[in-house]
N, C-alpha and C positions, 0 to 999 in steps of 0.2 A: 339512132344508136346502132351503133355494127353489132354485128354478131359475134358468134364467137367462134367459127369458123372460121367468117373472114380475119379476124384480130390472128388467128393460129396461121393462117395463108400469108399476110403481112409480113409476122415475125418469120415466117421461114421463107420469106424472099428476102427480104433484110437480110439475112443470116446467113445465104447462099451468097448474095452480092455482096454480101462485106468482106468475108473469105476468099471469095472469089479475085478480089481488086488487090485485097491483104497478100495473096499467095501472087498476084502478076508482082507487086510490089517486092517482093520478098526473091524473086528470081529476078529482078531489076537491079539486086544488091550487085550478083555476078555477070549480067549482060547488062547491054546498053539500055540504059533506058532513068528518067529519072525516080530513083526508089526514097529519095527522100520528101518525095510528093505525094507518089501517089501509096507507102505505107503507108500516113496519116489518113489519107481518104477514108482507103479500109476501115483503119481503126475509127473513123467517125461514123461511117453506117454501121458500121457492130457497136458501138457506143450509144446507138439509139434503143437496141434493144439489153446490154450487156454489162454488168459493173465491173466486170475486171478489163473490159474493152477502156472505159471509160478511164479508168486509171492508168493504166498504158495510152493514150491519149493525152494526158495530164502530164504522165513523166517525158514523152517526147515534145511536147512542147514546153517543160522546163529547160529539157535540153539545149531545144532551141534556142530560148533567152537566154542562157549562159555563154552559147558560142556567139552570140547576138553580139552580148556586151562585150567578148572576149577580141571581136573582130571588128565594132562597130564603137567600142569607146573613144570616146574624144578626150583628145588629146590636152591636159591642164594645158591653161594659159599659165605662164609665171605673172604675176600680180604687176601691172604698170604703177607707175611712181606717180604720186601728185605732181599736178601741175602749179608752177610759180605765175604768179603774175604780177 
């Protein structure tokens, strides 16, 4: 069983390095660097301790599925005709 020290030393490393990745990602917006990567990161290690993490986690990856579909939908077939034989 942990204690409850260590459980308070966890959640405040979690919580350092979630911010921490969150804030590189977030200045990745205006330099190089890929910020639509490594925000999600962040928000996944603060998602372990956090529910409003968690929901901002939920809504960029709704995001994502929508630009998903938006750039990865297939394209209808029009319906081929029976064949005669």
């Amino acid at each position: 069983m942990r204690s409850a020290a260590f459980a308070a030393a966890l959640k405040l490393v979690r919580t350092i390095l979630g911010f921490s990745v969150l804030a590189l990602g977030v200045l990745m917006i205006v330099l190089p660097g890929p910020a639509v990567v490594v925000i999600p990161i962040g928000l996944a290690i603060l998602a372990s301790e956090y529910a409003w993490a968690r929901r901002y986690l939920n809504k960029f990856k709704e995001g994502g599925e929508k630009l998903g579909s938006i750039f990865f939908r297939k394209k209808e077939q029009p319906p081929t005709p029976p064949r005669s034989e």
